[in-house]
C-alpha positions as CSV (number, residue, x, y, z in Angstrom):
1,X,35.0,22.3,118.2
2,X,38.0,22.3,120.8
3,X,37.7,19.7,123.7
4,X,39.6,18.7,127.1
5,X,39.1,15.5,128.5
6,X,40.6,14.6,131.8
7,X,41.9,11.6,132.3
8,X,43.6,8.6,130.3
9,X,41.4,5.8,131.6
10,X,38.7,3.3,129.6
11,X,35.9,6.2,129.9
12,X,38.8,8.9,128.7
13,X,39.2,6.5,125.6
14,X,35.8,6.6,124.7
15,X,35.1,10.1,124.8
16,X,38.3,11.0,122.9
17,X,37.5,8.8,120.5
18,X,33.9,9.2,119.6
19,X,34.7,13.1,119.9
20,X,37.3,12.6,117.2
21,X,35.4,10.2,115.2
22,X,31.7,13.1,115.6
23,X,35.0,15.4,113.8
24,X,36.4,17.3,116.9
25,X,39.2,20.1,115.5
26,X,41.0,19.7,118.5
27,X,41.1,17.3,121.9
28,X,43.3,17.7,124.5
29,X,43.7,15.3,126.9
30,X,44.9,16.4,130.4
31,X,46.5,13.6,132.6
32,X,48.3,13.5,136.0
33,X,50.3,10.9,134.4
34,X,52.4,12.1,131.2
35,X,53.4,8.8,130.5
36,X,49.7,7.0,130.6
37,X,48.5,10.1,128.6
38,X,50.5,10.2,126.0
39,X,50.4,6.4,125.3
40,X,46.6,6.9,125.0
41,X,47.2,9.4,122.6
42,X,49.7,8.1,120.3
43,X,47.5,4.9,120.0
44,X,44.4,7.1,119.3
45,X,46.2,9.7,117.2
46,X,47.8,6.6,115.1
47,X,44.3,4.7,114.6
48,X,42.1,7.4,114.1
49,X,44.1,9.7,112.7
50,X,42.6,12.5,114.9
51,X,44.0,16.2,116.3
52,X,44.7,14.5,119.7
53,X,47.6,16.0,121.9
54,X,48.2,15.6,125.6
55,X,49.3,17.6,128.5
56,X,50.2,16.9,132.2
57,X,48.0,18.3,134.9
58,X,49.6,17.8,137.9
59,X,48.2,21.0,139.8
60,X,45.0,22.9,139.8
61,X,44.4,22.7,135.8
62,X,43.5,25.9,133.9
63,X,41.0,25.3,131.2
64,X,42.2,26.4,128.2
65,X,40.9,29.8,126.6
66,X,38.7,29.0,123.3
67,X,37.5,25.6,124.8
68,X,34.2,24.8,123.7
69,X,34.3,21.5,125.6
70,X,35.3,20.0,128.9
71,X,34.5,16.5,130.1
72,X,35.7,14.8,133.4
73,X,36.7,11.1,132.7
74,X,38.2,10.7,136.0
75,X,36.8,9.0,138.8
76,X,37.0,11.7,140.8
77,X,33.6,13.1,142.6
78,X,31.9,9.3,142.2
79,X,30.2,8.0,145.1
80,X,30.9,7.6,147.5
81,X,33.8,10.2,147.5
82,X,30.6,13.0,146.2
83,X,32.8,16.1,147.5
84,X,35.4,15.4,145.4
85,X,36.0,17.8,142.3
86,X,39.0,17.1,139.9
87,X,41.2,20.0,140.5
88,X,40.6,22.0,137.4
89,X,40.0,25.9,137.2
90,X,37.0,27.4,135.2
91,X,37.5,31.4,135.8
92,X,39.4,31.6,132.4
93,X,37.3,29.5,130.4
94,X,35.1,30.9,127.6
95,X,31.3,32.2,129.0
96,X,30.3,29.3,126.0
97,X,32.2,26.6,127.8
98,X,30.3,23.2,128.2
99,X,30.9,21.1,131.0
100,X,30.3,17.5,131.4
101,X,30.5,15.1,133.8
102,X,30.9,11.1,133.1
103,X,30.4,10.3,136.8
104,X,26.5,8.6,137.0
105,X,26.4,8.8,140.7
106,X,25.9,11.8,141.8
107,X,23.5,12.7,138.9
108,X,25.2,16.6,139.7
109,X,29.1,16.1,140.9
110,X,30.6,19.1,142.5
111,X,32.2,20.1,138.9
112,X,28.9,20.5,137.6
113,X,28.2,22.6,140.6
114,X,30.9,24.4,140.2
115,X,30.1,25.2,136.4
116,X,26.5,25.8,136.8
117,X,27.5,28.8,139.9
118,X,29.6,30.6,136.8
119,X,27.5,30.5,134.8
120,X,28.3,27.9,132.4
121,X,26.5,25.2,130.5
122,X,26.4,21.7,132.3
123,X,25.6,18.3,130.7
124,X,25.6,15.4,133.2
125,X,26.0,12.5,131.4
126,X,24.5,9.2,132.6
127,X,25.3,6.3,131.0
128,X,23.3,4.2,130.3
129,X,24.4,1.4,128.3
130,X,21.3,-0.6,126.4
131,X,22.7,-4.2,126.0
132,X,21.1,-5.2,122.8
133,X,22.1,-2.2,120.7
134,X,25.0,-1.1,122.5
135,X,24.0,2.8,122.3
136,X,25.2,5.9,125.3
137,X,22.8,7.9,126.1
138,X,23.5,11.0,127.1
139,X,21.2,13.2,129.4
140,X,21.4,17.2,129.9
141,X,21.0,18.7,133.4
142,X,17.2,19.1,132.2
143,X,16.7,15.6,131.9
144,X,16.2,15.7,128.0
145,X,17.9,13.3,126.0
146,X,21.1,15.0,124.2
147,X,24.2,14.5,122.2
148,X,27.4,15.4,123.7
149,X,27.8,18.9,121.9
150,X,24.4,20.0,123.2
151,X,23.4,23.6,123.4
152,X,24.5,25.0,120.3
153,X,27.0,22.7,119.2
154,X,24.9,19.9,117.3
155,X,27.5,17.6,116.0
156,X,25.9,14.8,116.4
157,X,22.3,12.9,117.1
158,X,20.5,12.9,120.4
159,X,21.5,9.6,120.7
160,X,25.4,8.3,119.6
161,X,25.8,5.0,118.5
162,X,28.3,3.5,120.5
163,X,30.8,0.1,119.5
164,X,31.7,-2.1,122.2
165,X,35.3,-2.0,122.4
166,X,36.1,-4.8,120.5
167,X,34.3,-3.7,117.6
168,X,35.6,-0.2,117.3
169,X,39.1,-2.0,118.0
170,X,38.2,-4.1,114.9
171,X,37.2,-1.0,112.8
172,X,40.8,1.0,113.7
173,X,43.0,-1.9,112.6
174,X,41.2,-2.2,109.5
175,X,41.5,1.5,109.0
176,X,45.1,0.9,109.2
């Protein structure tokens, strides 16, 4: 499974690591910022040993051909901004594309939008974080409950276990 995530933020983190850690062949992380990306993805790369790279996406980015996955972990499109769509181009991406959305308000941003009008796959991911066991839940456009490689690409449960940071921090260095 090949992934993009945009962004190099806390939520980028996250994704890029549980997507390498469900066994991701590839993740690409696209980043306005060269410098904050590729920090992220030395770090992750070193701890998790992982096929991370990372590429600047200063313009309108062009979704790779062969991308099975592409999740937004930018703030762009949250409320109140709900217009907003990272600027990232979808006409060259594979007809089995997946496109996901971290943003839980709107429930639909404008990328998912965008997606669902060419025909691709959407999952709009609300988080929602259960205090006592620490679990992401992930929801498909439908409303059902699904893991993040929904539609075909079952990696991974309908619902991911998820380490608070601390704890996942604490199970990279002793992977060290």
């Amino acid at each position: 499974m090949r992934a993009v995530v945009l962004g190099a933020g806390g939520a980028a983190r996250a994704i890029v690591t549980e997507l390498v850690l469900a066994g991701a062949a590839d993740v690409l992380v696209a980043n306005r910022s060269i410098a904050r990306g590729e920090q992220m993805v030395a770090e992750l790369a070193r701890k998790t040993k992982g096929p991370i790279r990372v590429e600047a996406s200063r313009e309108t980015y062009r979704v790779p051909p062969g991308t099975d996955l592409l999740v937004n972990a930018t703030s762009v499109g949250l409320y109140p901004d709900v217009t907003a769509m990272p600027p990232v181009h979808l006409s060259d991406a594979a007809a089995h594309l997946l496109v996901a959305d971290g943003a839980p308000n709107p429930p639909e941003t404008a990328l998912l939008k965008m997606a669902k009008r060419q025909g691709l796959r959407v999952l709009a991911c609300y988080l929602a974080y259960a205090a006592a066991s620490n679990s992401l839940l992930l929801v498909d456009d439908a409303g059902d409950a699904a893991g993040p490689f929904a539609g075909g690409m079952v990696l991974t449960a309908a619902r991911a276990r998820f380490k608070t940071a601390n704890a996942r921090r604490a199970e990279w260095d002793r992977r060290r």
